[in-house]
N, C-alpha and C positions, 0 to 999 in steps of 0.2 A: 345798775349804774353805781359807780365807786363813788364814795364821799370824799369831799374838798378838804385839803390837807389845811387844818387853820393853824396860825401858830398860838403857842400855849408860854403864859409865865409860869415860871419856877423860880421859886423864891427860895434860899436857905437863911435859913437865919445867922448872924451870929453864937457861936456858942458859948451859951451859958451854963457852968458845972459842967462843962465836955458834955453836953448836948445841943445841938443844932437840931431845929424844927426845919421841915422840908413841906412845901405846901405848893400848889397848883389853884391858880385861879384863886386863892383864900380860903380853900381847901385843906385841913392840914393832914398829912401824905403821915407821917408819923416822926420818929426821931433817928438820928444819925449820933450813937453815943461813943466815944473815944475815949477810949481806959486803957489805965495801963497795961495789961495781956492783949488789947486786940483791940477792934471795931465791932459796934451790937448793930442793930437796927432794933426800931421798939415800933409795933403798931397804935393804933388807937384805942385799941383793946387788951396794950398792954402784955401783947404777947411778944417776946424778944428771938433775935435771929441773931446768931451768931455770921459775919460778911468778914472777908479779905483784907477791905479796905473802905474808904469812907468812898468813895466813886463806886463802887460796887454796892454799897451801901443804897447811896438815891437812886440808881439804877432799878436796884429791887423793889423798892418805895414806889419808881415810881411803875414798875412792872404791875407791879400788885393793883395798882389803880386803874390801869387800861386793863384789865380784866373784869372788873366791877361799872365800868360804864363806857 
């Protein structure tokens, strides 16, 4: 039997120093960084990804998360 689709908050922060925190539930998903050559994403481990765009960006955030639970 398939599991009931729940709906889920997502929350971005404001950005502060061109970073926006991205977080689920009060969960935080990691950061969405805006510099001047590009868009990063940063995990919680401080590991960083070079993304496209900043939607591309929570997107992967939050990919990254439906894999871990």
């Amino acid at each position: 039997m398939s599991k009931k689709n729940k709906p889920v908050s997502v929350e971005i922060s404001d950005p502060v120093d061109q970073r926006s925190e991205v977080k689920i539930n009060k969960v935080t998903l990691g950061y969405v960084l805006e510099l001047d050559d590009g868009v990063m994403i940063e995990y919680p481990d401080q590991h960083q990804v070079k993304v496209p765009d900043f939607d591309a960006g929570v997107a992967k955030l939050i990919a990254e998360y439906n894999l871990h639970h």
